[in-house]
C-alpha positions as CSV (number, residue, x, y, z in Angstrom):
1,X,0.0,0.0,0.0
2,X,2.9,2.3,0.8
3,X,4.6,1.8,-2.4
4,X,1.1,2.0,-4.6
5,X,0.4,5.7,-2.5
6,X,4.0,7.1,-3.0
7,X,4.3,6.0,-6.6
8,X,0.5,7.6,-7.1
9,X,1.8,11.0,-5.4
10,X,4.9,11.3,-7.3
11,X,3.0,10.5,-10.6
12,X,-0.3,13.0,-10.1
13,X,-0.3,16.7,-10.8
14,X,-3.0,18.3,-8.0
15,X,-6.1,17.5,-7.4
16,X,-8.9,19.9,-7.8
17,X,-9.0,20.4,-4.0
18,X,-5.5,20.3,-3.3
19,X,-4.3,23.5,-4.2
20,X,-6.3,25.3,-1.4
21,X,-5.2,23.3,1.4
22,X,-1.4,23.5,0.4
23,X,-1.8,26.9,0.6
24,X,-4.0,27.2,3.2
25,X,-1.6,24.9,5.2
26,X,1.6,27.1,4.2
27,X,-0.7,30.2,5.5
28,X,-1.3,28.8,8.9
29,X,2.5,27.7,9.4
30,X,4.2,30.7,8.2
31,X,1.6,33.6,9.2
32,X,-1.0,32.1,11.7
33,X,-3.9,33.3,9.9
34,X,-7.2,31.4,10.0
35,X,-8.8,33.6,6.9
36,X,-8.6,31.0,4.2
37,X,-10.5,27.9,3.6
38,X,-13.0,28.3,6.5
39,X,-15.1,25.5,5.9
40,X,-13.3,23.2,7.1
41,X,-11.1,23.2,10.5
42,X,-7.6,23.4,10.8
43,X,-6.4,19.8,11.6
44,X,-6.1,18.3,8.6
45,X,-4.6,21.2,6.9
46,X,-1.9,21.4,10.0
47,X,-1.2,17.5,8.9
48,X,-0.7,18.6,5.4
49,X,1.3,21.2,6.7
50,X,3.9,18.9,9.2
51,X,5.1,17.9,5.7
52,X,5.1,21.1,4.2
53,X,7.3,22.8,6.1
54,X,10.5,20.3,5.4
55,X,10.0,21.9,1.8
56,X,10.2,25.5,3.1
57,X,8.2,26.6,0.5
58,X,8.1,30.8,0.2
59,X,4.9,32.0,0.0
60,X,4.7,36.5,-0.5
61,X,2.6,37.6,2.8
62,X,-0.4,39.9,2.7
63,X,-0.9,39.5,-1.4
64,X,-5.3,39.1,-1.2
65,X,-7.4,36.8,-3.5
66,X,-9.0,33.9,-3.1
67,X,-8.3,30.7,-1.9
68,X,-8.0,28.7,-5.1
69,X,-5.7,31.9,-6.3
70,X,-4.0,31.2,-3.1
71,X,-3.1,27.4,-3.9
72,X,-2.0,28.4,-7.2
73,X,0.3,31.3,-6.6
74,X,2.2,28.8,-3.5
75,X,2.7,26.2,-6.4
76,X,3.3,28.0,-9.7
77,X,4.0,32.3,-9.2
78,X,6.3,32.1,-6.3
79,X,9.4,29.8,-7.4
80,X,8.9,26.6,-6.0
81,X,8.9,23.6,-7.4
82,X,5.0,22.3,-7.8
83,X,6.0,18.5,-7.7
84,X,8.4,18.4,-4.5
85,X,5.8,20.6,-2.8
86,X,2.6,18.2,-3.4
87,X,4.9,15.2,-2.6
88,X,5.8,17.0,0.5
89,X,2.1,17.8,1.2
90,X,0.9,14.1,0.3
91,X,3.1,12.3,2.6
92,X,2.0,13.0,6.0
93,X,-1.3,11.5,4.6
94,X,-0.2,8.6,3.2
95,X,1.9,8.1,7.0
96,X,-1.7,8.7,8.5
97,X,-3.5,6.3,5.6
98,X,-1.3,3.3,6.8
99,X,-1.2,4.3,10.6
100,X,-5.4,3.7,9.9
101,X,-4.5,0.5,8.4
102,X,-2.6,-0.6,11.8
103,X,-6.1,0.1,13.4
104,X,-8.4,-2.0,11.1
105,X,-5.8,-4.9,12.0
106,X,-5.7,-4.0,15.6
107,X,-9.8,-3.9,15.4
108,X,-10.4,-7.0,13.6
109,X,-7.9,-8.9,15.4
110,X,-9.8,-7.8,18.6
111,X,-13.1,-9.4,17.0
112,X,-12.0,-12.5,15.4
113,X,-8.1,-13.1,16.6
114,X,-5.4,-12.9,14.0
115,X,-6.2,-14.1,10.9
116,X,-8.9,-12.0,10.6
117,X,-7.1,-8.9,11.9
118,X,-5.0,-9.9,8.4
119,X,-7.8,-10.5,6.5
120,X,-9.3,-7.1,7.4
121,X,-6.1,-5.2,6.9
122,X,-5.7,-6.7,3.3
123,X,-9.2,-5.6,2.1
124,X,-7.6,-2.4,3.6
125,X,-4.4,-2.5,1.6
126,X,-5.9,-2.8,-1.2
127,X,-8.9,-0.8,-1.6
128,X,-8.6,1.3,-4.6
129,X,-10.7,4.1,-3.0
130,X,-8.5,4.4,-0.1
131,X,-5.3,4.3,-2.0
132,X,-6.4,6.7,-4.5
133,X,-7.6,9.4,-1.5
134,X,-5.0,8.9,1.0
135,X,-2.4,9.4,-1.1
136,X,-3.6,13.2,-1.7
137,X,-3.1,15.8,0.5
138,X,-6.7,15.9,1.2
139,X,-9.2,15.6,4.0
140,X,-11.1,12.9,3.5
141,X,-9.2,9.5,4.4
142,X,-8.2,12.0,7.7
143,X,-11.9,12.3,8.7
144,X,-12.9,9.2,8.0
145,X,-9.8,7.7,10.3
146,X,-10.3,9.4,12.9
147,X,-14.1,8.3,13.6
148,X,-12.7,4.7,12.4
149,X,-10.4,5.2,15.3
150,X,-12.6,6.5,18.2
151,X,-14.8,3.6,17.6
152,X,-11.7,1.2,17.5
153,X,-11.0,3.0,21.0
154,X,-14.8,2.5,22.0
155,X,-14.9,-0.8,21.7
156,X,-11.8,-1.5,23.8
157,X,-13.4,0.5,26.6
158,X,-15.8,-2.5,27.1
159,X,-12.9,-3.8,28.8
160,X,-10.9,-0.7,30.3
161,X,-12.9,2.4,30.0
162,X,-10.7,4.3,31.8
163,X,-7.8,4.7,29.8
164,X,-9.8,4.2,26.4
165,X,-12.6,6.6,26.7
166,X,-10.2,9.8,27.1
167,X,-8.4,8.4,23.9
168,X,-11.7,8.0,21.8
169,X,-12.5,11.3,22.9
170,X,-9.2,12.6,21.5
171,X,-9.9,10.9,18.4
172,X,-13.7,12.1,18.1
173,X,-12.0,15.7,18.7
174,X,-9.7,14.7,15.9
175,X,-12.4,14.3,13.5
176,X,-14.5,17.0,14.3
177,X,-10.9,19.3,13.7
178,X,-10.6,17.7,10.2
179,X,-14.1,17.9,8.2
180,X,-17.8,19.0,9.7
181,X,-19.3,16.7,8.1
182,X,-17.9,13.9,11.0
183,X,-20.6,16.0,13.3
184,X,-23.0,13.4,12.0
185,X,-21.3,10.5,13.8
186,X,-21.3,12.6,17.4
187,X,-24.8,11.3,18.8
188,X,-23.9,7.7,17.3
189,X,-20.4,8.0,18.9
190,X,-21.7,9.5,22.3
191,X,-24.5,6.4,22.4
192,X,-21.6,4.3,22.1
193,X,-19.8,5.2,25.2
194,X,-22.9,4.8,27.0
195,X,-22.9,1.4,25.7
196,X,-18.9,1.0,26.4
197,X,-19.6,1.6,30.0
198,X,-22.6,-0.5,30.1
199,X,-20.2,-3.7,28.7
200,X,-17.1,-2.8,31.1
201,X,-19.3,-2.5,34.6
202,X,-22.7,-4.8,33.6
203,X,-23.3,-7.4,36.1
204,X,-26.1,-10.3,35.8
205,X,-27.1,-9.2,40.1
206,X,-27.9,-5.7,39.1
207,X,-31.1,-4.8,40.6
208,X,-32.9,-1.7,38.4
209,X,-31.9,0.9,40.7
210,X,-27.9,0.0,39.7
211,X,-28.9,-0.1,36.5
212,X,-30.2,3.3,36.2
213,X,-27.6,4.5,38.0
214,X,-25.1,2.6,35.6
215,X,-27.0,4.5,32.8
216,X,-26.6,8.3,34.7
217,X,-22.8,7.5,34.9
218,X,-22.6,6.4,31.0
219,X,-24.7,9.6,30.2
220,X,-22.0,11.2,32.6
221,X,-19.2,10.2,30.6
222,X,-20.5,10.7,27.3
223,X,-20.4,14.0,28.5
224,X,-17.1,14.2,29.4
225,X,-16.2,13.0,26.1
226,X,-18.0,15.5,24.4
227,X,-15.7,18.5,26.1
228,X,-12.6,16.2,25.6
229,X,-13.7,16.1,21.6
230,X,-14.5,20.0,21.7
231,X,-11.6,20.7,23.6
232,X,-9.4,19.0,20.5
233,X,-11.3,21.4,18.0
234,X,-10.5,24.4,20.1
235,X,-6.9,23.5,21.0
236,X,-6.5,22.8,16.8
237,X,-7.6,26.7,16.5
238,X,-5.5,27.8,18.6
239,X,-2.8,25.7,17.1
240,X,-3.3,28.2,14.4
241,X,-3.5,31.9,15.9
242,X,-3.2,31.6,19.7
243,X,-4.9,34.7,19.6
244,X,-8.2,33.4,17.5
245,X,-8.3,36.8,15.6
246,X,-11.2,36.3,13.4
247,X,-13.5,38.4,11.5
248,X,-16.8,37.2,9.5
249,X,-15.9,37.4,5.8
250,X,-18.8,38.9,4.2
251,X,-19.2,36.3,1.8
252,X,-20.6,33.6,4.5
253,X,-24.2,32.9,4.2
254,X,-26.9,33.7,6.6
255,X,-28.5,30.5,8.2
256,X,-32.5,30.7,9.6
257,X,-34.2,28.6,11.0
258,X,-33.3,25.7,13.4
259,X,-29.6,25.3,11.5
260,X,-29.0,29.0,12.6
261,X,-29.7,28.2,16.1
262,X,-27.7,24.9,16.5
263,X,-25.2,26.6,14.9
264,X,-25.0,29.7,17.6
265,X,-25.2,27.4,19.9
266,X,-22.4,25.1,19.4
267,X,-19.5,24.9,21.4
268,X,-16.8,25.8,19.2
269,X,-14.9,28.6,17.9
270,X,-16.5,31.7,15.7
271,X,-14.4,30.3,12.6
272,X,-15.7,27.1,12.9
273,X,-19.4,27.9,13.4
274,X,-19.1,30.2,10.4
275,X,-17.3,27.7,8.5
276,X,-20.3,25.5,8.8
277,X,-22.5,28.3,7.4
278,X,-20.1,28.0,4.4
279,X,-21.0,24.4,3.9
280,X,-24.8,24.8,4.5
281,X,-24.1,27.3,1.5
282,X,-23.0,24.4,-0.1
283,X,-25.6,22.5,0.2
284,X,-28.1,25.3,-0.5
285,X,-26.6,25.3,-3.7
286,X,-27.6,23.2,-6.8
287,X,-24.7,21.1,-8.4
288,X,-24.4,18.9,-11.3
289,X,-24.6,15.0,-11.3
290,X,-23.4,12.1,-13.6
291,X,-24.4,8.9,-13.0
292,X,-24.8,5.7,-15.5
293,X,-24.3,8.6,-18.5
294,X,-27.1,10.8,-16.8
295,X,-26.2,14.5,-16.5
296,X,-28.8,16.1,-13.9
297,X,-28.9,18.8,-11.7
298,X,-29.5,18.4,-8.2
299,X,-28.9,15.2,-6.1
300,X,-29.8,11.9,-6.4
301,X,-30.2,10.0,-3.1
302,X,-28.6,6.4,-4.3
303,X,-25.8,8.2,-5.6
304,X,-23.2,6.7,-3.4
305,X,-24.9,3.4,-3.2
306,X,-24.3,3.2,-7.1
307,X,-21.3,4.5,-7.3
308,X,-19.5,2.7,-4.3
309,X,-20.6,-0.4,-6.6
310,X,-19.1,1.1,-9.5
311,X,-15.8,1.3,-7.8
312,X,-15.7,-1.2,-5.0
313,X,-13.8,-4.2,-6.2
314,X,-16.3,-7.1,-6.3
315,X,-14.6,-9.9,-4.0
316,X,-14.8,-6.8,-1.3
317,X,-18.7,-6.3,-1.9
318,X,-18.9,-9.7,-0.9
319,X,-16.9,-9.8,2.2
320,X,-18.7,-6.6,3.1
321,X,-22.0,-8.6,2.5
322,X,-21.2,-11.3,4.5
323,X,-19.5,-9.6,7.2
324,X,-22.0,-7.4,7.9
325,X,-24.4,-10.8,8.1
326,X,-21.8,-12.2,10.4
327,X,-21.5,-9.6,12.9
328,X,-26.0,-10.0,13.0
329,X,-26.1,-14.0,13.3
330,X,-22.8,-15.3,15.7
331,X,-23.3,-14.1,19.2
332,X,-20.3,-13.6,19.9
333,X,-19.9,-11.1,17.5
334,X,-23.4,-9.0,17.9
335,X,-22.5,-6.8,20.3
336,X,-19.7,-5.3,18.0
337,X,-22.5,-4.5,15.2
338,X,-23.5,-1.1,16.3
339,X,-19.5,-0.3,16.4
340,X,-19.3,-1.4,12.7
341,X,-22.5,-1.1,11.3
342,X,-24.1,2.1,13.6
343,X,-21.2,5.3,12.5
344,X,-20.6,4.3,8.8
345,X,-24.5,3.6,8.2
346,X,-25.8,7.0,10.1
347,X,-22.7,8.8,7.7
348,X,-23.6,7.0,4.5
349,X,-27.5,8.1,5.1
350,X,-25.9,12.1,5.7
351,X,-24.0,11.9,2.9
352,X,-26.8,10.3,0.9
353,X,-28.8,13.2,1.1
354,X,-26.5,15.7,0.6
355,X,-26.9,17.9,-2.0
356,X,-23.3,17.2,-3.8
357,X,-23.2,13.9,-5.9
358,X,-19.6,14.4,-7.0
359,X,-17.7,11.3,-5.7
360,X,-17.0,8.1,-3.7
361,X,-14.7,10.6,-1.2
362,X,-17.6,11.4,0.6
363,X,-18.4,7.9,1.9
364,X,-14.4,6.8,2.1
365,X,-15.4,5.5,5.6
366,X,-17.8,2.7,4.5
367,X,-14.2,0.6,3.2
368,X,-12.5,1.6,6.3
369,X,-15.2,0.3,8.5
370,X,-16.2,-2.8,6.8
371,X,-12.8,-3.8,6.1
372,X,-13.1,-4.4,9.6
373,X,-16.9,-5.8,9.3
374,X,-15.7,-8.3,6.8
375,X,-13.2,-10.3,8.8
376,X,-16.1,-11.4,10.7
377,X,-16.5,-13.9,8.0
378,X,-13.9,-16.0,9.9
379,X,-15.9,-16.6,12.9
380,X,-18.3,-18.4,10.6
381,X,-17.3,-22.0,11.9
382,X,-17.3,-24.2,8.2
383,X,-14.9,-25.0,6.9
384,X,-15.4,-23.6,3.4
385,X,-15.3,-20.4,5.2
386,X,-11.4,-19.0,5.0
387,X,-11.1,-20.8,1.6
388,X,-14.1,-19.2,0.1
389,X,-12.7,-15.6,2.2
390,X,-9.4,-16.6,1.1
391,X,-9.9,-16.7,-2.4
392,X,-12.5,-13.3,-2.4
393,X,-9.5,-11.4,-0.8
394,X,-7.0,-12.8,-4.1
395,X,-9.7,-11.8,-6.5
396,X,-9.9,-8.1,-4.7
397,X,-5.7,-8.0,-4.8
398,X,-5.6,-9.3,-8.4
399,X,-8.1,-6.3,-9.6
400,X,-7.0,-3.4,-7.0
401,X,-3.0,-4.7,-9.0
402,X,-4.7,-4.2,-11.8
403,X,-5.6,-0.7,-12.1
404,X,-1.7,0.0,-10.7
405,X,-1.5,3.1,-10.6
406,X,-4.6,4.7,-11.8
407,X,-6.6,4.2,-8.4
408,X,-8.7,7.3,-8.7
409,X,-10.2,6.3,-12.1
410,X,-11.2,2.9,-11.0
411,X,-14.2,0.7,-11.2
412,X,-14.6,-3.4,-11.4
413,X,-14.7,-5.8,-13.8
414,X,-18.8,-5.8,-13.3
415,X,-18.6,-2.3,-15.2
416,X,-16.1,-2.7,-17.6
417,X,-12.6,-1.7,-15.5
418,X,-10.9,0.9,-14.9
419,X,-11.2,2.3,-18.8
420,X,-14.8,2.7,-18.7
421,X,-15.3,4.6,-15.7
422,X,-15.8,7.9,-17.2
423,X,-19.0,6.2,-18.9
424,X,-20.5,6.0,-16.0
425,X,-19.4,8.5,-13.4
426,X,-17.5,11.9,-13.0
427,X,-15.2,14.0,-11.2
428,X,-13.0,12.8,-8.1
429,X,-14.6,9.4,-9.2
430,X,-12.4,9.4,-12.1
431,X,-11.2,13.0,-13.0
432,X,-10.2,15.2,-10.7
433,X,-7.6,17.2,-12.9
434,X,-4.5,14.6,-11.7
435,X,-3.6,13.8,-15.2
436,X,-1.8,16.8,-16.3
437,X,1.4,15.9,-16.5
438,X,0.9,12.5,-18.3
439,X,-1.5,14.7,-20.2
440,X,1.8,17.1,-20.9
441,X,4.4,14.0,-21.3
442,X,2.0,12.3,-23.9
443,X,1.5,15.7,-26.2
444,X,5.3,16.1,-26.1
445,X,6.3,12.3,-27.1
446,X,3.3,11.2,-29.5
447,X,2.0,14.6,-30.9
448,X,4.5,16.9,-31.5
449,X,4.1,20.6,-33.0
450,X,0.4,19.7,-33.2
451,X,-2.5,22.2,-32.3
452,X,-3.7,21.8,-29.2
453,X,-7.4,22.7,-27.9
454,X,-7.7,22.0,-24.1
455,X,-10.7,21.7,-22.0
456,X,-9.2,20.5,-18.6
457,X,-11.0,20.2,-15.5
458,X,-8.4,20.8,-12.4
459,X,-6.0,23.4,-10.4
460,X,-3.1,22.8,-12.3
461,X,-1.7,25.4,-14.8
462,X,-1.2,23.6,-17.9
463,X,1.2,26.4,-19.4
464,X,3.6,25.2,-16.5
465,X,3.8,22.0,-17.7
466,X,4.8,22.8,-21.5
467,X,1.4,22.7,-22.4
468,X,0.5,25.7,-25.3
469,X,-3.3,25.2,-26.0
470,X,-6.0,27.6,-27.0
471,X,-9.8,27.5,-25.4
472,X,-11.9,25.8,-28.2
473,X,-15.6,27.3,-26.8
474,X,-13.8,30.6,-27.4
475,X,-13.0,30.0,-31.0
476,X,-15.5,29.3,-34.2
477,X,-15.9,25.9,-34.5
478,X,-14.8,25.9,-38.0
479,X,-11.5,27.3,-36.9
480,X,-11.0,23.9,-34.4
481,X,-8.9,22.2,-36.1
482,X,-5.8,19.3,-34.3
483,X,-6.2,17.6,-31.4
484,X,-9.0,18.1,-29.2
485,X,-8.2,16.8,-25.5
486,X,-11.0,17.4,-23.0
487,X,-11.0,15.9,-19.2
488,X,-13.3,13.2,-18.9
489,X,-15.6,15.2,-16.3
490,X,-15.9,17.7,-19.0
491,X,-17.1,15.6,-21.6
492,X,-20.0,13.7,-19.3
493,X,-21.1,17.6,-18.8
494,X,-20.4,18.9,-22.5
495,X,-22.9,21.3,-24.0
496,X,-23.6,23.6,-27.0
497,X,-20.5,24.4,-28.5
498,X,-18.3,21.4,-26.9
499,X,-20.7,19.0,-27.0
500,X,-21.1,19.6,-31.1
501,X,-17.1,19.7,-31.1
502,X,-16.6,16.2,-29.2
503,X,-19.3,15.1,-31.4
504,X,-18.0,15.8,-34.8
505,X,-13.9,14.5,-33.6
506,X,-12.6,11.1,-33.3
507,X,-11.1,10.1,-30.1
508,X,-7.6,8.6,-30.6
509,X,-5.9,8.4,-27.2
510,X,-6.9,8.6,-23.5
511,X,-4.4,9.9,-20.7
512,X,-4.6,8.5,-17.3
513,X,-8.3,6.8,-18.0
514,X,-9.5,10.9,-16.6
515,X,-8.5,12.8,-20.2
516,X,-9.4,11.9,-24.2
517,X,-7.6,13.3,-26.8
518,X,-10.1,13.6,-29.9
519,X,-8.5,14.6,-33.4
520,X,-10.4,17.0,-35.8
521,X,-9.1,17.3,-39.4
């Protein structure tokens, strides 16, 4: 997994997203300033940053702009050197991606004993999805960790709830620091520790009156991991600006109604309260979908259902499948369920009806959690059981080495590989501007001196990679004449003047399985 993320960094130009927390991250190290990239909080972007700062990367203070001009001055107006900063950027991820993987083991192996603590770590290793996204200096695989982790650290709190409550608190804290979007887990998590301290001080003499009182004192420490959890999110602020200077931008959106009021009265910082009005902006907004060759506007609630079985590999749906069952019918394993099942299913149903349909990212938790889920397989006592589990996990190594090392684009065998995936879905599912430089290497080796018309989807600067291409929707059509390379997210969303262009050119190459390259005489 290690080698299959690094290769992946070194290889990819940035991502869409990337750009802004690079910058943002050089920002907070350099000047302490919490102004950019509000909506979500500073830990993951302080992670990004730990790597950052071995670059020394020089960034001009007090120039204004936006965020994304931000991202792009840091990697291509200010002298530094746009691959060894992203690489820089990407690798404290990929340390945390595999550190995650350490706790699937350790979680699995608690359940079922070693082999499935291996089992569960290779469906890990190998999940295209989780390759792809931790080895981007992003925040998803972060978040996502960091509730895997607190749950890990709920479970072993059955046992000794004093030392492992504090930590899942630290962890939940973690999460909440690293993407708002985690907030939808807290009342899971919180039930959870009731339920921990239930398991670790149950007793078959306890008349009702202990057990209520049993209950007051679980309700009492979920409590007291809620202010370790929000002490985390304030200590990450201050991390930042000890002072917490902060001023509203006037670009945040007013929110009525019952949102407004949770919102005042949440215990976190003013940045972070007004970062969540940013992302109910969000999702006021109306985006654009693509699913099964559908453009729409709007959302579609089984959006992620579909596409996590687009790109899940399909041994891994399986084992998912049957772990899940597992964890419901052995008895020794039920009580584990609502750790497994409880957090990824109440996330999965959030992010179902969210109103951005723009990629498996935004459920990167269900592979981490059933990963672990899976391995319950192995406490199925047949023995056909770790043959059959065996031989799922080969099939899901075989076609995760497949698609080596164009994780991002991938989808199974079911739906035609990795090739076909722009056929079916769009951006950070398959294009998420990362092909730039292959885009630039394959112009320069197989099409030399010819006339290039770009449409590319991304943050990169394509002039900085030798690329010299005109704008073809801002040229007569008659006058398009060479190749004609468009990003794949691009062409599921072509209209009017592109659309007629793609559809009068013959496609000749693809870059990366995220860019075509169409030639028109």
């Amino acid at each position: 997994m290690a080698v299959a993320m690094v290769t992946t960094a070194v290889q990819q130009t940035p991502t869409i997203d990337e750009p802004v927390y690079a910058g943002t991250a050089v920002v907070y190290a350099q000047q302490h300033n919490l102004h950019f990239n509000p909506e979500h909080p500073p830990l993951g972007k302080l992670i990004i940053a730990s790597g950052l700062v071995l670059a020394h990367p020089h960034l001009e203070a007090g120039l204004g702009g936006d965020q994304g001009e931000l991202g792009r001055r840091l990697l291509y107006e200010s002298g530094n050197d746009p691959w060894r900063l992203m690489l820089w950027a990407r690798l404290p991820v990929i340390v945390l991606t595999l550190g995650f993987g350490l706790v699937v083991l350790a979680f699995a192996r608690d359940l079922v004993g070693p082999a499935g603590g291996l089992a569960a770590l290779a469906l890990y290793t190998f999940s295209p999805d989780v390759i792809a996204h931790g080895s981007l200096a992003t925040l998803d695989v972060p978040a996502a960790g960091f509730v895997l982790t607190s749950v890990w650290l709920l479970w072993r709190a059955g046992r000794r709830p004093r030392l492992y409550l504090p930590l899942a608190g630290v962890a939940l804290g973690a999460a909440l620091a690293t993407k708002m979007s985690t907030l939808t887990a807290v009342p899971v998590l919180l039930l959870l520790v009731v339920v921990s301290v239930w398991r670790a001080r149950r007793s078959p003499s306890l008349d009702a009156r202990a057990k209520l009182r049993l209950l007051a004192l679980g309700a009492a420490t979920a409590a007291a991991v809620a202010l370790i959890a929000v002490a985390v999110v304030w200590a990450t602020y201050l991390a930042v600006d000890p002072r917490l200077r902060w001023s509203t931008p006037a670009n945040v959106p007013t929110v009525h109604g019952l949102r407004g009021l949770v919102i005042d009265w949440m215990p976190f910082p003013r940045p972070y309260r007004d970062g969540m009005r940013v992302q109910f902006g969000f999702e006021y907004a109306t985006w654009e979908g693509f699913l099964f060759g559908r453009l729409y506007r709007g959302s579609l609630w089984y959006y992620l259902p579909a596409a996590l079985l687009v790109k899940t590999p399909l041994g891994m749906l399986v084992l998912w499948a049957a772990g899940a069952a597992a964890l419901l019918a052995v008895r020794r394993l039920r009580p584990a369920a609502p750790y497994l099942l409880l957090p990824p299913g109440v996330l999965l149903v959030a992010a179902m009806f969210g109103s951005r349909d723009l990629g498996v990212r935004y459920a990167i938790f269900v592979p981490m959690f059933l990963a672990v889920a899976a391995a319950g397989v192995l406490a199925v006592r047949r023995r056909w059981t770790h043959v059959a589990g065996a031989a799922l996990i080969l099939f899901v190594a075989v076609s995760s080495l497949r698609t080596f090392p164009y994780y991002l684009p991938y989808s199974n065998e079911a739906f035609g590989g990795t090739a076909k995936t722009h056929l079916r879905l769009h951006d950070s599912n398959v294009d998420w501007g990362q092909d730039l430089g292959r885009l630039a290497d394959r112009l320069r080796e197989r099409y030399p001196g010819r006339k290039v018309w770009l449409v590319y989807k991304g943050s990169g600067v394509p002039a900085y990679y030798g690329i010299e291409a005109s704008d073809p929707r801002k040229a007569p059509p008659g006058e398009v004449h060479g190749l004609l390379v468009v990003s794949d997210s691009s062409v599921a969303k072509a209209r009017g003047r592109l659309a007629t262009l793609i559809a009068t050119s013959t496609p000749i190459d693809q870059v990366g399985h995220s860019v075509t390259i169409y030639h028109r005489p």
